[in-house]
Phi, psi and omega in degrees: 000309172320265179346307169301267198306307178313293197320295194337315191272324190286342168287355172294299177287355163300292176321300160338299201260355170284306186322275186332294152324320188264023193253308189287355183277353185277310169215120211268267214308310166336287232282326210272345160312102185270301191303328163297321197286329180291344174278017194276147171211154187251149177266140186313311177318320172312309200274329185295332175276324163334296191284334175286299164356294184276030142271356200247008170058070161220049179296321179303329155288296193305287176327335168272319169304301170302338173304279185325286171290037141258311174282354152300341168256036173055013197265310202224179173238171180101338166326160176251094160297174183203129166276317163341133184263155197228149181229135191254138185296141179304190169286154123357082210058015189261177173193118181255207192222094180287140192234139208245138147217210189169176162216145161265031138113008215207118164291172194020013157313129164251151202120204207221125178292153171237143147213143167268119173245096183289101196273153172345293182298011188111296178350150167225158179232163132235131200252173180212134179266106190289164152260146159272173188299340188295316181121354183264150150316121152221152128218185170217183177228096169341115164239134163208231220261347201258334183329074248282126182294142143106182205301130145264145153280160179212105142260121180233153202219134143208171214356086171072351195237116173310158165235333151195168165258102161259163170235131150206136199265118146288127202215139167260065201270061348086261152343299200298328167324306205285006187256007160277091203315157194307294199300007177277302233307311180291336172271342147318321177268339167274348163294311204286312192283352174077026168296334182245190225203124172281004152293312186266016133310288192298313175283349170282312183288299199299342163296321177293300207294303179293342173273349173070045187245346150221139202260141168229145202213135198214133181268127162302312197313140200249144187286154175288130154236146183291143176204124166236137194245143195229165174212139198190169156274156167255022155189130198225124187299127150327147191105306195261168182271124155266147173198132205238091184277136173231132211235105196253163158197165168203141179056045180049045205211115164296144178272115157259150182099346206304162158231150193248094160261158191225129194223123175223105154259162189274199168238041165241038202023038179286139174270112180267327195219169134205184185163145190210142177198196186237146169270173198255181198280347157307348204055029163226152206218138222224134182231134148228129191244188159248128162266160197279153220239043194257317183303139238186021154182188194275139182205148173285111201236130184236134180260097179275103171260114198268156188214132186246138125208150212043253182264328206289147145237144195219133189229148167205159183251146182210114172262167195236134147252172170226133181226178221206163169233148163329125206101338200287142143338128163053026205254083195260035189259115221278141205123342197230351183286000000 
């Protein structure tokens, strides 16, 4: 057994010194700088997580994962971006859910969204959606071990009118994690044991990636998040119009339709105001009151503006005072009682 493995490693470290050759018949000039290759370094956090992982004898993953973060940090090139979300075929009898929306642009419609979902082979499926009142959309789409690998179209339609074009990728990586020879495993463990130099690391992997003897496909694409922003004055006379502008976006995009409540209490959670309505094709939703002249000295008021859309939801408090000036009726503000 000793003997198999000693072949095994020497056949690693062989592999190592064909690179290295072909790194110098490629670039000559690189190689024979001996102080640049020595400035190559991996950042410790990178190598700490390797090692902590590759105790846990799951390397074919800790090895796609250490791929990924060199290439964001730019150590190696050559890479597959991808703007697409890519969703990995379940396991054997599972079943996961790619989630589909959208919005049509328009309240209180009723009826059904169509999308055509154009599968890799061409094939086509079609779903049908109810709208909500909002004007938006959801469903979602079953993937499971049987699933056809590589791009779907997505065309959603109503009464007749496209409404959009999307892409989403299915991948098996998993399987695919296996197209990674056996014999990298060893130059992983000896980078981890600090057998190698992360120049010859770094020059093992970028060899693998330019011969397409391994592919790394890295999603640019960043999840969308809802954010909301309020605006308003923070001291406001009794009496006068206030106004409380909320400014929604998701996925740095203004929302029109979001629906917006706004609830303003004292701080004995007495309810003074409320009130919901949607936001506009600005992604903003503009509240103006009177405040009511009950007030008789300076107080403190809160406004909670909460926001829905598709799944996200948000709440943010936004304060206020309100106050009277000296001399006014009914007015306690010190100095005047």
């Amino acid at each position: 057994m000793q003997k198999i493995l000693s072949i095994f490693g020497l056949v690693a470290m062989l592999f190592i010194g064909i690179i290295s050759l072909a790194v110098a018949e490629s670039n000559e000039q690189s190689l024979l700088d001996n102080s640049s290759s020595q400035s190559v370094e991996i950042p410790k956090w990178i190598k700490d997580n390797a090692q902590n992982h590759s105790m846990q004898n799951n390397s074919k993953q800790d090895i796609i994962s250490l791929l990924e973060n060199l290439s964001n940090i730019g150590m190696i090139k050559n890479v597959v971006h991808t703007q697409m979300q890519i969703y990995d075929i379940p396991p054997k009898g599972k079943i996961d859910f790619v989630s589909i929306s959208g919005n049509v642009n328009e309240y209180g419609k009723s009826g059904f969204v169509t999308l055509e979902i154009q599968k890799p082979d061409n094939t086509k499926e079609i779903l049908r959606t109810p709208i909500l009142e909002t004007g938006l959309y959801s469903t979602v789409f079953p993937i499971n071990d049987q699933s056809q690998k590589g791009t779907y179209r997505v065309v959603s339609e109503f009464n007749g009118k496209q409404l959009s074009v999307s892409y989403f990728s299915v991948a098996d990586t998993v399987n695919d994690s296996k197209k990674i020879p056996s014999w990298f495993g060893t130059i992983f463990y000896w980078w981890i044991d600090n057998k190698i130099t992360d120049a010859e690391f770094i020059q093992s992997i970028q060899y693998l990636i330019d011969n397409k003897i391994i592919i790394i496909f890295i999603n640019n694409q960043t999840t969308p998040e809802l954010e909301l922003s309020v605006e308003g004055q923070h001291l406001v006379r009794r009496g006068t119009t206030h106004t409380i502008t909320s400014h929604i976006t998701y996925g740095e995009k203004p929302v029109e339709g979001a629906r917006v409540t706004l609830t303003i209490e004292d701080y004995d959670e007495n309810i003074i105001r409320e009130f919901n309505g949607f936001s506009d094709n600005y992604g903003e939703f503009v509240f103006s009151w009177e405040i009511p002249k009950k007030y008789d000295d300076l107080e403190t008021l809160l406004a909670y503006v909460n926001v829905t859309y598709e799944d996200s939801s948000l709440t943010k408090l936004f304060k206020f005072q309100v106050y009277c000036l000296p001399g006014e009726s009914n007015c306690k503000i010190d100095g005047n009682r």
